[in-house]
GUMAR-709383 format. One record per residue: residue number from 1; x, y, z of N, C-alpha, C in turn. Coordinates in steps of 0.1 Angstrom, whole numbers. Layout:
% GUMAR-709383
NODE | n | n.east | n.north | n.up | ca.east | ca.north | ca.up | c.east | c.north | c.up
NODE | NUM | X | Y | Z | X | Y | Z | X | Y | Z;
...
% end
This chain:
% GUMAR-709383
NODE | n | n.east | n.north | n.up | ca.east | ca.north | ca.up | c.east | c.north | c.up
NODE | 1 | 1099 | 895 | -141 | 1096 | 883 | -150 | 1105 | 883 | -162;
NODE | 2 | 1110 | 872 | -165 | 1122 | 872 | -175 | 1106 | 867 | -186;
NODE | 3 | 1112 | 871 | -199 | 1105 | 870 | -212 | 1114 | 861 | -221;
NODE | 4 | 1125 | 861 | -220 | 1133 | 856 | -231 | 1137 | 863 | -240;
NODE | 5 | 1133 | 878 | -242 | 1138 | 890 | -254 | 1148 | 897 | -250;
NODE | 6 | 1156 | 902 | -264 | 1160 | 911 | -257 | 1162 | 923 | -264;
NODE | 7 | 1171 | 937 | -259 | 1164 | 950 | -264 | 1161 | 950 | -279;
NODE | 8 | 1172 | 943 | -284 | 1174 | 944 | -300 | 1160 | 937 | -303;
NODE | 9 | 1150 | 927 | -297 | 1145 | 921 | -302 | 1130 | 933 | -300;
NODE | 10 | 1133 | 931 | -287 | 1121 | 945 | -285 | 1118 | 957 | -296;
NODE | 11 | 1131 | 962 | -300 | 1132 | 975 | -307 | 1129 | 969 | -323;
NODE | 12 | 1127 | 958 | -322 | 1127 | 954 | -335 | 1111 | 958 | -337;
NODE | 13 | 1104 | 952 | -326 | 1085 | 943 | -326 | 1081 | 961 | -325;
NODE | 14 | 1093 | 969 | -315 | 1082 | 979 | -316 | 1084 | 991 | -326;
NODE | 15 | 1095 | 985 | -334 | 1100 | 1001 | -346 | 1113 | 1012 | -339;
NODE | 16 | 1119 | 1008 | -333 | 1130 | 1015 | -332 | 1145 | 1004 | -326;
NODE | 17 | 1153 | 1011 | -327 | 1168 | 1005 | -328 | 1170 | 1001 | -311;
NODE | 18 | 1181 | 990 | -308 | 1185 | 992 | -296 | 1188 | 1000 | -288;
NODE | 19 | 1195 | 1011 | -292 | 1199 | 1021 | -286 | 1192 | 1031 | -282;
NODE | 20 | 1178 | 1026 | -287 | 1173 | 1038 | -285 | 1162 | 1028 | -264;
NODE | 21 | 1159 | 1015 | -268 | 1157 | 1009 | -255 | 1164 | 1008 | -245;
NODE | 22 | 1177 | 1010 | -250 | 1186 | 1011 | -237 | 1186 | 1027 | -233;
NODE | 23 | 1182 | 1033 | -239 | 1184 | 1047 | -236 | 1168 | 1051 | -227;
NODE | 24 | 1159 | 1045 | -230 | 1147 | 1040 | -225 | 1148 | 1040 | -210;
NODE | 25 | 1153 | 1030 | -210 | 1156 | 1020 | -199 | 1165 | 1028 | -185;
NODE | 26 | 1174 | 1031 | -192 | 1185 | 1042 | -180 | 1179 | 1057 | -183;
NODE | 27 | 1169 | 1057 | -183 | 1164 | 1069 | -184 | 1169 | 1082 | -184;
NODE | 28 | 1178 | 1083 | -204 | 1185 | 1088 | -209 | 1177 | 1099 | -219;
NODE | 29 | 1164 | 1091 | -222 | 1155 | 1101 | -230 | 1136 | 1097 | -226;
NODE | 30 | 1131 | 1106 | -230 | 1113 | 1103 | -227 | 1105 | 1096 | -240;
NODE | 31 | 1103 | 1083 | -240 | 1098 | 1078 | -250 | 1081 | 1089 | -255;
NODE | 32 | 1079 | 1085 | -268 | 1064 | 1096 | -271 | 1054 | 1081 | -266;
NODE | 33 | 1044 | 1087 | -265 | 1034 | 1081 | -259 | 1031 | 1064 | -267;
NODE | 34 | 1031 | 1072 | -283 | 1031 | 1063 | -293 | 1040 | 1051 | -288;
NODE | 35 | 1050 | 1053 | -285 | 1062 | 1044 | -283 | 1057 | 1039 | -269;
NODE | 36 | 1057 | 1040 | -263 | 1051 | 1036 | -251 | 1041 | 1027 | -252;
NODE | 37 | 1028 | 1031 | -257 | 1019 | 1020 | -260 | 1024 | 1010 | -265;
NODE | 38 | 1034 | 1015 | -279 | 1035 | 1000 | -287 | 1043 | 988 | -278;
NODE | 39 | 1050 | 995 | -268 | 1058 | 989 | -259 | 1050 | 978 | -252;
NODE | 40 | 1039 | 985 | -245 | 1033 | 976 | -235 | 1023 | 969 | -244;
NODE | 41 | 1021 | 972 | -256 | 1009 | 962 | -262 | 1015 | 952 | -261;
NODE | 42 | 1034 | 948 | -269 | 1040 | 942 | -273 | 1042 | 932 | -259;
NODE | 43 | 1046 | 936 | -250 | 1052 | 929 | -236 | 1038 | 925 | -229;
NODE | 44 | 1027 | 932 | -229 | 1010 | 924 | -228 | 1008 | 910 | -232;
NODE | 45 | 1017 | 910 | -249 | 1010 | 900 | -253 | 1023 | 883 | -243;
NODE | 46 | 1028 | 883 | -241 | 1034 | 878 | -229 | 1031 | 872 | -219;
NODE | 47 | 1017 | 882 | -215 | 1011 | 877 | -208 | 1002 | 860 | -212;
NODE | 48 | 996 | 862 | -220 | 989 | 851 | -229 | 992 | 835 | -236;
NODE | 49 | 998 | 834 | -229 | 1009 | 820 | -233 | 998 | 808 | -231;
NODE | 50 | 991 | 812 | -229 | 979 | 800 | -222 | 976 | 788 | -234;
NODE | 51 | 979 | 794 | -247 | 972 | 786 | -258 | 989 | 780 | -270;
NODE | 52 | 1000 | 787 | -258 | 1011 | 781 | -265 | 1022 | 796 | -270;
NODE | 53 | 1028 | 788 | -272 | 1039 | 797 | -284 | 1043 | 792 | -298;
NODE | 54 | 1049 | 802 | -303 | 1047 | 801 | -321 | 1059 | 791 | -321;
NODE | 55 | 1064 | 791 | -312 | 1074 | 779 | -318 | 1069 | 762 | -315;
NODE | 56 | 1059 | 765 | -307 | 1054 | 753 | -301 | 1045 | 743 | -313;
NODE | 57 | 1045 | 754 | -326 | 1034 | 750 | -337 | 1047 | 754 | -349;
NODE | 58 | 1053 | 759 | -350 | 1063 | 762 | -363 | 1066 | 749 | -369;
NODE | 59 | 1072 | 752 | -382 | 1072 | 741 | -395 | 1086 | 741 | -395;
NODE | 60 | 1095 | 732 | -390 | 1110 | 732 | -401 | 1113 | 721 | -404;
NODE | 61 | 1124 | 723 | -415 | 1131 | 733 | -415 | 1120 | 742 | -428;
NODE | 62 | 1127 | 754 | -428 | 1119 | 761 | -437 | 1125 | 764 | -448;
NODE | 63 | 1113 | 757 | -459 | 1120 | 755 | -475 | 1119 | 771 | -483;
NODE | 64 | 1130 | 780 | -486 | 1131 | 785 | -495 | 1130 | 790 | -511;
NODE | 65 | 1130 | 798 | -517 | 1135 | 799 | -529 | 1142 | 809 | -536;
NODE | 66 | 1152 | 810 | -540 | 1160 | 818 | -541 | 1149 | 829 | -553;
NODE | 67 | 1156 | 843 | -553 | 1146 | 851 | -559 | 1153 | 856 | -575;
NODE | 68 | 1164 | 845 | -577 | 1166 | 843 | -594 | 1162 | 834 | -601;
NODE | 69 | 1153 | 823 | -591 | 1148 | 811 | -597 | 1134 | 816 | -608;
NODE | 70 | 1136 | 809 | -613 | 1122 | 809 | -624 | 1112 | 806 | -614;
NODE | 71 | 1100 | 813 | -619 | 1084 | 810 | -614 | 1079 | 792 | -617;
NODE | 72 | 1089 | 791 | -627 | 1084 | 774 | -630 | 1091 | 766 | -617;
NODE | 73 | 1101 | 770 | -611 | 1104 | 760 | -601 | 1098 | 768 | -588;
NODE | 74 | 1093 | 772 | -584 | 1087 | 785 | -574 | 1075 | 776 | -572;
NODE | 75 | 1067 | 774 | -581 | 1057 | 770 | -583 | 1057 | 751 | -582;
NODE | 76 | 1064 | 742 | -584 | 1066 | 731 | -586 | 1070 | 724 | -572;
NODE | 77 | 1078 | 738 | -565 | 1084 | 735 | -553 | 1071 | 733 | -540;
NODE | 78 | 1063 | 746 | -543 | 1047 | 750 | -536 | 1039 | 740 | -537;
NODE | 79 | 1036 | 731 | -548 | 1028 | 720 | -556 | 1031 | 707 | -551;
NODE | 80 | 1044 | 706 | -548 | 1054 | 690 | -548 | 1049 | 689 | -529;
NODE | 81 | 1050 | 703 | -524 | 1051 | 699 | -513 | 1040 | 704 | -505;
NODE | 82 | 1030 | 710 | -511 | 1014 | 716 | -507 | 1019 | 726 | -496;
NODE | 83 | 1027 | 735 | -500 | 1026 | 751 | -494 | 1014 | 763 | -506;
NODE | 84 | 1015 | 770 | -497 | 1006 | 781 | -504 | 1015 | 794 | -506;
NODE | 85 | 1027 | 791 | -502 | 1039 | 799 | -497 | 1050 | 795 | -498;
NODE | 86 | 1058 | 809 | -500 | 1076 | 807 | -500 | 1083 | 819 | -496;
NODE | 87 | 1089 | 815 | -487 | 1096 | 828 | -480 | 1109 | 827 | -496;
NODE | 88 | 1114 | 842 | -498 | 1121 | 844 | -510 | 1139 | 849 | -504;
NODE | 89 | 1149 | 840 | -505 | 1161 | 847 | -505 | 1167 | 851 | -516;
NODE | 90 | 1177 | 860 | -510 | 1187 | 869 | -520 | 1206 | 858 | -507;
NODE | 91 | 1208 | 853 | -512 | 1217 | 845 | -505 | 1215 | 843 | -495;
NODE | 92 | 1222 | 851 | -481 | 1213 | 842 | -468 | 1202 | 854 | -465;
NODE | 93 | 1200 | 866 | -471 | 1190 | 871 | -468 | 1177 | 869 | -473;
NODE | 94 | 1168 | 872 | -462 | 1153 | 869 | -469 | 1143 | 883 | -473;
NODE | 95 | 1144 | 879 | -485 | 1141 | 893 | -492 | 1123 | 899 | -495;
NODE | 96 | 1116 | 884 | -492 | 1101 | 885 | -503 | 1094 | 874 | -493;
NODE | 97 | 1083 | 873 | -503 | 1078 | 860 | -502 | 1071 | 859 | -514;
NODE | 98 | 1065 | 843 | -515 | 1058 | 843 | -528 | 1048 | 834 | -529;
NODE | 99 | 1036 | 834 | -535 | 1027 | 827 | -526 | 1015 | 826 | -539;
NODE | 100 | 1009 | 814 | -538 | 996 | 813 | -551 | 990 | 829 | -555;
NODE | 101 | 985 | 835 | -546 | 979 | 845 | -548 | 992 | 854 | -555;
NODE | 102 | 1002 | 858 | -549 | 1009 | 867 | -559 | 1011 | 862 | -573;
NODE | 103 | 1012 | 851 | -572 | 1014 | 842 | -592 | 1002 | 849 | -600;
NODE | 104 | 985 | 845 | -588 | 979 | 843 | -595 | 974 | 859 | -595;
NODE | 105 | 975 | 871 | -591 | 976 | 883 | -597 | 981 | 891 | -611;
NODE | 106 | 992 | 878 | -613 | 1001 | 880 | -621 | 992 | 876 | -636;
NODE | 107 | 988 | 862 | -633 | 980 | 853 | -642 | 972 | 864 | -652;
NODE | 108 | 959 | 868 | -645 | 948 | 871 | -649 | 954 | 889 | -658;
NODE | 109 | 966 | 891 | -655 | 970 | 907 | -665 | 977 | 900 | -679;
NODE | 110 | 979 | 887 | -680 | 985 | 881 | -691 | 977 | 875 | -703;
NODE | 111 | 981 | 872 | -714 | 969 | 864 | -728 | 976 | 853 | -726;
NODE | 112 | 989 | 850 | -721 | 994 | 836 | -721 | 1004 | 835 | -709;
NODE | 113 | 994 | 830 | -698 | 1000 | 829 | -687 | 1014 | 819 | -687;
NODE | 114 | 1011 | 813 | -696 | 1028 | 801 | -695 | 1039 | 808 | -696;
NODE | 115 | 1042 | 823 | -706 | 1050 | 830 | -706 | 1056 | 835 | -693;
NODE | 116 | 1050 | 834 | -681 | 1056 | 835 | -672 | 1061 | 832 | -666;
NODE | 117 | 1062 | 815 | -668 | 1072 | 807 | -663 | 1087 | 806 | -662;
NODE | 118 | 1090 | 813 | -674 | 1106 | 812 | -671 | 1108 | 826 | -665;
NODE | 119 | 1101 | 835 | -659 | 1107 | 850 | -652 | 1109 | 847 | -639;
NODE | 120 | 1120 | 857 | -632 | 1125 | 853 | -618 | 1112 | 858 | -608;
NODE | 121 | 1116 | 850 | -596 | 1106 | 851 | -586 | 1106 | 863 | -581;
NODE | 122 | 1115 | 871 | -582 | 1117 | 888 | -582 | 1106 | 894 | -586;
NODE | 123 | 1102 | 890 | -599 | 1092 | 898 | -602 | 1076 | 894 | -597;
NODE | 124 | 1075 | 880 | -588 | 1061 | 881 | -585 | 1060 | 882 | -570;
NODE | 125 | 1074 | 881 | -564 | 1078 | 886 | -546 | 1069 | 894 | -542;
NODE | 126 | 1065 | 893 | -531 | 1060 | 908 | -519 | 1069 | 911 | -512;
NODE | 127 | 1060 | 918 | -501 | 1068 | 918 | -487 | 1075 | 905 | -481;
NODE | 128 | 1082 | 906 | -478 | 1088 | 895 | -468 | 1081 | 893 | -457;
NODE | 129 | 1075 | 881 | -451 | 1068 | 876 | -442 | 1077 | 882 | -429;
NODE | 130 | 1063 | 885 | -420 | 1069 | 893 | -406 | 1076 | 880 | -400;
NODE | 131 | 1082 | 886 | -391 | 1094 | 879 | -383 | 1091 | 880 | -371;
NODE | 132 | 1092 | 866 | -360 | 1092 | 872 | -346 | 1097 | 856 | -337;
NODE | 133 | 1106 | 861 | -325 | 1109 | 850 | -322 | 1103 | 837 | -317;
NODE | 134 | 1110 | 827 | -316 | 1099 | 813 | -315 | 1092 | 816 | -300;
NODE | 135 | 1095 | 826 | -293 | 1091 | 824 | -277 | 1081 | 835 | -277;
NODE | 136 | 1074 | 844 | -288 | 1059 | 848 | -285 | 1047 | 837 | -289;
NODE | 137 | 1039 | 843 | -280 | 1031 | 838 | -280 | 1017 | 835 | -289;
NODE | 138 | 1011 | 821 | -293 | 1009 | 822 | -303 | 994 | 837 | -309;
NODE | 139 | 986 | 835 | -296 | 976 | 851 | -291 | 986 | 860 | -300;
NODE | 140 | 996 | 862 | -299 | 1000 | 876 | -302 | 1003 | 874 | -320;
NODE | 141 | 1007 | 862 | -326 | 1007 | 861 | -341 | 995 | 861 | -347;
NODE | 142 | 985 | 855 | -342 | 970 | 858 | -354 | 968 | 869 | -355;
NODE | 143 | 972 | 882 | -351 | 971 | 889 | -357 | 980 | 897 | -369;
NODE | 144 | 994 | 892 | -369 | 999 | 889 | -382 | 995 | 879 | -391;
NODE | 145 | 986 | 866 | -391 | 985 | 862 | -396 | 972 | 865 | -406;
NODE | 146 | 967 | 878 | -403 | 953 | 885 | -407 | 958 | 896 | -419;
NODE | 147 | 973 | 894 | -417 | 979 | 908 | -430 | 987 | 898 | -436;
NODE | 148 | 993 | 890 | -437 | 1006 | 879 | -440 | 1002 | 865 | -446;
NODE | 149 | 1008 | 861 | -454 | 1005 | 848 | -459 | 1012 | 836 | -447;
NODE | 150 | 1020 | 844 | -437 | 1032 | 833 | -433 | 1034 | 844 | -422;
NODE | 151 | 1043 | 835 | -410 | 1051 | 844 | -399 | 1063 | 833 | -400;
NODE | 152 | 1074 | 839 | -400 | 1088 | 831 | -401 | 1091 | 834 | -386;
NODE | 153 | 1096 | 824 | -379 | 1101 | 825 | -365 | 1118 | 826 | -364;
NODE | 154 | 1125 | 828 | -354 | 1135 | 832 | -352 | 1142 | 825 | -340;
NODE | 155 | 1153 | 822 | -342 | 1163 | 817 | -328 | 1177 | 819 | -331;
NODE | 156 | 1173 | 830 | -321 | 1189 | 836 | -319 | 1195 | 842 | -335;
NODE | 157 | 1180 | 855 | -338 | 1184 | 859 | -346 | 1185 | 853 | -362;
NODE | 158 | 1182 | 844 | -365 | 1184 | 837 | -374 | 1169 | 829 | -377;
NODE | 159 | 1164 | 831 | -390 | 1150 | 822 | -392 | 1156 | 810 | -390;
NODE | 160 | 1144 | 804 | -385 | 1144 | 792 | -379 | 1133 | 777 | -379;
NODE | 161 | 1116 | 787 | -385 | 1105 | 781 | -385 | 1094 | 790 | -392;
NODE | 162 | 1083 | 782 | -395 | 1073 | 792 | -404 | 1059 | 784 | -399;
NODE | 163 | 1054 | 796 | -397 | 1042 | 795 | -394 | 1029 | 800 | -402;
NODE | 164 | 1017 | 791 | -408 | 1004 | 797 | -418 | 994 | 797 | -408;
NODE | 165 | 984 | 802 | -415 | 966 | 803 | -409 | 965 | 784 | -406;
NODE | 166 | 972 | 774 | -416 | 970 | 763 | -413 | 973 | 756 | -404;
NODE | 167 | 988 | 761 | -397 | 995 | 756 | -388 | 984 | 758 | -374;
NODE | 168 | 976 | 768 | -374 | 970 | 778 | -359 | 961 | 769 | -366;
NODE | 169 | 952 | 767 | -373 | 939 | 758 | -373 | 944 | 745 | -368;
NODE | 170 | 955 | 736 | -371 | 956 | 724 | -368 | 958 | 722 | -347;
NODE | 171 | 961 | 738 | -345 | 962 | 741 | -331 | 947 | 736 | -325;
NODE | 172 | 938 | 744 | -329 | 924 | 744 | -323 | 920 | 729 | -328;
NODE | 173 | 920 | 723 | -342 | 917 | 709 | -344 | 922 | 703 | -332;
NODE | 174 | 934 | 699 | -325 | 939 | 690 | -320 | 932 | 690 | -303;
NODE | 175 | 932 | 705 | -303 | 926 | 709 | -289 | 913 | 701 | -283;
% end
């Protein structure tokens, strides 16, 4: 059964490098058990297409913000266009994300929250929203969407679409 992945994408979902699935594969070394499982959880979820893929629901194009910008345009951008979220670059890399809740963490440690407005988005960034290509399935993202404000999708390596808890609700609304 063809999937649409390939090793590099594999080694990505399950924590190790290409080389080490091609090495897998031609049965060059014995993966640990651990690795194994994560393998077939990953390639399981595959099976589950029944309710769609993440690209079949993804948002683009997907609006940015660079992570030297001020919190005052971070915030105005999130507001203008009713996200709850912003994936964060550093030029074409995506470094963060930034999202009401991280602002509003920020808020409540300050006596005058406006002073925050002109500091870069660097300083209220998280993790960068997980990554995965537009051809898994959407079964297999709710449960990134249970740790993540966002899942950014991928084609051919390259973000491509973004996916929230709102996008999957508007799934079951429509159903």
């Amino acid at each position: 059964m063809k999937l649409g992945i390939n090793q590099r994408e594999l080694g990505m979902h399950v924590g190790v490098n290409q080389s080490t699935i091609t090495k897998i594969e031609n049965g060059k070394i014995r993966p640990s058990y651990e690795l194994v499982y994560s393998i077939f959880r990953f390639l399981e979820s595959f099976e589950d297409s029944s309710i769609g893929l993440i690209g079949d629901i993804q948002v683009t194009p997907v609006i940015f913000v660079d992570k030297s910008e001020k919190l005052r345009r971070a915030i105005s951008m999130m507001q203008n266009r009713g996200f709850k979220q912003l994936p964060v670059k550093d030029g074409e890399l995506v470094v963060g994300g930034i999202s009401e809740r991280s602002v509003s963490r920020q808020i409540v440690k300050v006596k005058d929250p406006t002073q925050l407005l002109n500091k870069p988005v660097s300083e209220f960034m998280e993790d960068p929203f997980p990554m995965v290509p537009e051809s898994t399935p959407i079964s297999w993202v709710t449960s990134l969407l249970q740790h993540s404000q966002a899942v950014l999708t991928t084609r051919k390596g390259r973000v491509f679409g973004i996916v929230t808890n709102a996008d999957l609700i508007k799934v079951i609304s429509t159903r």
